[in-house]
N, C-alpha and C positions, 0 to 999 in steps of 0.2 A: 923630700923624704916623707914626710907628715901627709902631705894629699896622696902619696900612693901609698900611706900603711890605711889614711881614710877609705879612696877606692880600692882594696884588697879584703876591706873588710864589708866593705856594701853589697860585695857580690855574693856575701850569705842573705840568709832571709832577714828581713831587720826584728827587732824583738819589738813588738806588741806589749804597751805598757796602760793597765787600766782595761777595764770591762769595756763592750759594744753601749754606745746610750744613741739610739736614734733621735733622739731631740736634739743633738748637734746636725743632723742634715735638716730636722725640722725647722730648726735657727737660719740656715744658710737659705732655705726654698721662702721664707718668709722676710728676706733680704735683710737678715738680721748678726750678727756676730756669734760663732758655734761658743763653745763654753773652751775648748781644743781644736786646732788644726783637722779638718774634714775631709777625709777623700771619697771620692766618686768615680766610679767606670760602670760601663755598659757591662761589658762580660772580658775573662782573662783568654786565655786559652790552657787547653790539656796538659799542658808539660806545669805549666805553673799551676793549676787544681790540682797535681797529683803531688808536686815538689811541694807546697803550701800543707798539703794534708798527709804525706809519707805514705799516700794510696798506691796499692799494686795491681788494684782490680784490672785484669785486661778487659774484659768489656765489661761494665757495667750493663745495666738495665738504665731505664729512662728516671725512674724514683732513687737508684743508688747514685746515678751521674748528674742529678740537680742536689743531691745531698752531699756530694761530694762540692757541686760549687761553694753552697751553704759555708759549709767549713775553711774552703779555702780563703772566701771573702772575709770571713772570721780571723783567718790565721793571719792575714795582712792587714786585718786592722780597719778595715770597713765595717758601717754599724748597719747596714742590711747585705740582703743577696737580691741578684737579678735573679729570677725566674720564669722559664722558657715551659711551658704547660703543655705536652703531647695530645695527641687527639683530634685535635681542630686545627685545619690549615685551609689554604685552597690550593688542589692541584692542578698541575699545568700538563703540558707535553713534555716531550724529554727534550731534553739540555743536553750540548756536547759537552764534557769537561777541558774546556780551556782554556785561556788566560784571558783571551779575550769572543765577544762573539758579539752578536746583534741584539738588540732587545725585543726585536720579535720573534726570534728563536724560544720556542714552548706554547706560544700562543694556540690558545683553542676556541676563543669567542672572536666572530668575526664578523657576524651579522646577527640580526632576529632571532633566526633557526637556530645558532648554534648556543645562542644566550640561552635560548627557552630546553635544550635538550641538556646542558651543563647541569651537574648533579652539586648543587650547594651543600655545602659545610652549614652543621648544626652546632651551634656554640656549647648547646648541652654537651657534645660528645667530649669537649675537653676533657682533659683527668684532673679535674678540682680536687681529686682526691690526694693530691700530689701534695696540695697546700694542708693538707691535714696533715700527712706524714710529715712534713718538713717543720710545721708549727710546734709540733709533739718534740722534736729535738733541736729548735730554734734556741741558740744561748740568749739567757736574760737581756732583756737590753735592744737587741737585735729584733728587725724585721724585714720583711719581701717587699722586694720593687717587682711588678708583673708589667710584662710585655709580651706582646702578639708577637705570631707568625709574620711577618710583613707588617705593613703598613698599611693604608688607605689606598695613596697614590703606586706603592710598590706591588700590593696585589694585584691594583687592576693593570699596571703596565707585565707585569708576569703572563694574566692572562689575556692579555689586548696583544700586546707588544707596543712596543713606546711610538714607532712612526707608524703604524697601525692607529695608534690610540690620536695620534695628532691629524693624520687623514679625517675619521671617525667624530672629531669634535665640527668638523665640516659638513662631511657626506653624510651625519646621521647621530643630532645632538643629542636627540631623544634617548637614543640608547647608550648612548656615552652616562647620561646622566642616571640610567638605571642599572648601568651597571656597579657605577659609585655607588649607586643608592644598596644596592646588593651587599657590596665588599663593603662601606663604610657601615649598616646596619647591622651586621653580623659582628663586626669587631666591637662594638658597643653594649650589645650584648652578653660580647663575651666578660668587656671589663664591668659591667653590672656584676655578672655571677661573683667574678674575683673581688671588688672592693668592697663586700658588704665581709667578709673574711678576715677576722679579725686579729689574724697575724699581717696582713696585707699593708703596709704602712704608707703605701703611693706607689702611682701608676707610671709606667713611660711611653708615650705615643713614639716610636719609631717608626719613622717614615722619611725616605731621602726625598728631599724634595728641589735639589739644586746640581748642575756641574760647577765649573771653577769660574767660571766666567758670567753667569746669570742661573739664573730657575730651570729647571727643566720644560713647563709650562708656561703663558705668561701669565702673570700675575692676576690678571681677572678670570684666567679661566680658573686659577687656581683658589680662588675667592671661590669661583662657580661651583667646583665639581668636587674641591680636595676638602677644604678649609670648615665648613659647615659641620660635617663628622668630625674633624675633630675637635670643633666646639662643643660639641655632644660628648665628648670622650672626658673634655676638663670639666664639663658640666657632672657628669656622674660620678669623676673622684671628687669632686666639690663638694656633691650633692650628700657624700659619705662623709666628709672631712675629713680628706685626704688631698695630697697635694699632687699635680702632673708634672711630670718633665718632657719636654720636646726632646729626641735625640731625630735629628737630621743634618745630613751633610749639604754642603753648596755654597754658593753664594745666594744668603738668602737677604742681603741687607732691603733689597726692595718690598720685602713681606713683614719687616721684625713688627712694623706699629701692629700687624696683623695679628702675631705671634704673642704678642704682648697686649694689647687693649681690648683685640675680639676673641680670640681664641682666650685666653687668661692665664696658657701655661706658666707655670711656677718659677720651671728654669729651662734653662735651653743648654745643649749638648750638643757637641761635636764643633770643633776649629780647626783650621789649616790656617797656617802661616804665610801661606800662598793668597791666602781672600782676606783673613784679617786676621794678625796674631793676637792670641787669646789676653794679653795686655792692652792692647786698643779696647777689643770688646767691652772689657772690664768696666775700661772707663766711660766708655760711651755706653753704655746698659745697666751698670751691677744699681745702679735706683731705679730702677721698672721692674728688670728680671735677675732672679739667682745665675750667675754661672756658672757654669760645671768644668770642671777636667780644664779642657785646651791646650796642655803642652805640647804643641804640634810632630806626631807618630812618624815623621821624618826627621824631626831632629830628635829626637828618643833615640832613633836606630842608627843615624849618623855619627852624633855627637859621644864625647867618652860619658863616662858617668858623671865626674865630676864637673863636665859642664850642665846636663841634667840636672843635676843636685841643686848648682847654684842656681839655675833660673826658676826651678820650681821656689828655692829658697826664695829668693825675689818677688814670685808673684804669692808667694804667701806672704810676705811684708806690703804686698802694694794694695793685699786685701785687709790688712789688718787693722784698720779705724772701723771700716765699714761693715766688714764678714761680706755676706752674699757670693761668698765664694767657697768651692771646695775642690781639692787640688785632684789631678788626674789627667792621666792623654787626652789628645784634642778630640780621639774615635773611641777608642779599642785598645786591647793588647793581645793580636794576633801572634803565631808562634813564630812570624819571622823578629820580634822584638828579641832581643839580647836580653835576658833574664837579669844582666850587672845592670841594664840602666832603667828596668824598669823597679828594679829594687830600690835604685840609689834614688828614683822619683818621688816613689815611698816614705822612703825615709829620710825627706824632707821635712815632711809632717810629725813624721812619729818620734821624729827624736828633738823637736819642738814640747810635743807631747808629755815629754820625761819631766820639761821644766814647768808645766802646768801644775 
């Protein structure tokens, strides 16, 4: 009777106790113990930014619907927002909508000629202005994690297409490597503009760079083509003094020394319990690198709440001598998650929190 008056009441929002202080994720990126339990996600989804903020807006503008995340991240108890900047992308072909397709589907660089007549993306054109607007009504405490449109390796497989782009490291290295050099120069760019921004509190390189099974590329090519940019990416929130986070999915165990000694991201994002559950990683990583989230986003959406609640409870005791952790999905909380179990994830943390 008691666990189901507990889950009946988790499937409200949990209440938020104590101000945002970013120096508890600064504690965890620096492999160090928060001062309170810490959560982390990439982005929520729409149903929960508006259930989170009591928003009716039917469509927002692109400045009301990053303000609208603002808040929502706020309302659950995170001490920044992710921040997705309009303006600057690179576009591709069109895309069928559906569930599944090719990865050379949209591709529009295919040789020399078509590299040299593609119309690049100017990282000026972002809307940096967006970080103004959002700083002005950022609560005490709180600050933006910024992230690009794609990735590195994501960009150029968008516009290569992925067996395109593995043909092409063959048939024609040269422009394989200028085309990185294109997509990986421009995103650094961009994260120059944003980390000199002093609401900006740390960056997140999003880039997939794995399936379930191995790397999408091997591993030296991805030394060769991927890896370099985003040495350049930790280099320049470094170079601010500010910290990176990796979010990439895969099995990426054959690159971590990669991830961790060359590259020098802070912490690393994204688990599946499929390639290694976010409790192994822990222990085999949390002294090199922070980790993030990892309660793997099929058992989020399989499990009741109350099995959610206890395992996050769990990996929040399994982090607690050390820190270098801070609790959240292994991805994402896309809208097919059940709102009771990503609540009851939540308030794992927050009602830890209360006895702080």
């Amino acid at each position: 009777m008691e666990n189901a008056k507990r889950e009946g009441q988790r499937q409200e929002i949990p209440e938020v106790r104590g101000p945002p202080d970013f120096g508890n994720l600064l504690a965890v990126l620096s492999r160090s113990k928060p001062a309170r339990p810490t959560l982390f996600e990439f982005f929520l989804n729409g149903r929960l930014y508006r259930k989170l903020t009591a928003d009716t807006i039917p469509d927002p503008d692109r400045v009301t619907e990053e303000m609208l995340r603002m808040q929502a991240f706020r309302g659950a108890g995170y001490d920044y927002a992710t921040v997705r900047l309009p303006g600057f992308g690179f576009a591709a072909g069109e895309v069928r909508t559906a569930s599944t397709r090719s990865l050379n589907e949209g591709a529009v660089i295919t040789d020399r000629a078509s590299f040299d007549a593609y119309e690049w993306p100017d990282p000026r054109d972002a809307r940096y202005d967006v970080l103004d607007a959002l700083a002005a009504a950022l609560p005490a405490g709180m600050k933006l994690i910024v992230c690009t449109p794609g990735g590195v390796l994501e960009n150029v497989v968008k516009l290569v297409g992925f067996e395109n782009l593995c043909f092409m490291t063959v048939d024609d290295e040269t422009l394989v490597f200028d085309v990185f050099e294109a997509v990986g120069s421009r995103l650094v760019r961009f994260y120059e503009h944003c980390v000199s921004h002093e609401a900006v509190g740390a960056v997140i390189g999003n880039d997939d760079w794995g399936f379930k099974s191995q790397t999408m590329l091997p591993p030296e090519q991805l030394r060769r083509f991927v890896f370099p940019w985003h040495k350049q990416i930790v280099r320049t929130a470094h170079a601010a003094g500010k910290p990176a986070v990796l979010h990439s999915c895969g099995q990426l165990q054959a690159v971590m020394d990669d991830i961790i000694d060359d590259m020098g991201y802070d912490g690393k994002h994204s688990y599946e319990d499929a390639i290694q559950p976010v409790e192994e990683a822990y222990d085999q990583y949390h002294d090199r690198i922070a980790i993030l989230g990892g309660i793997d986003v099929d058992f989020v959406c399989r499990s009741t709440p109350e099995a959610v609640h206890k395992r996050a409870e769990k990996m929040l005791a399994r982090a607690e001598r050390d820190g270098a952790y801070a609790l959240g999905t292994g991805n994402s909380v896309p809208d097919y998650v059940p709102d009771e179990q990503y609540f009851s994830l939540i308030s794992a943390a927050l009602e830890q929190r209360a006895a702080v």
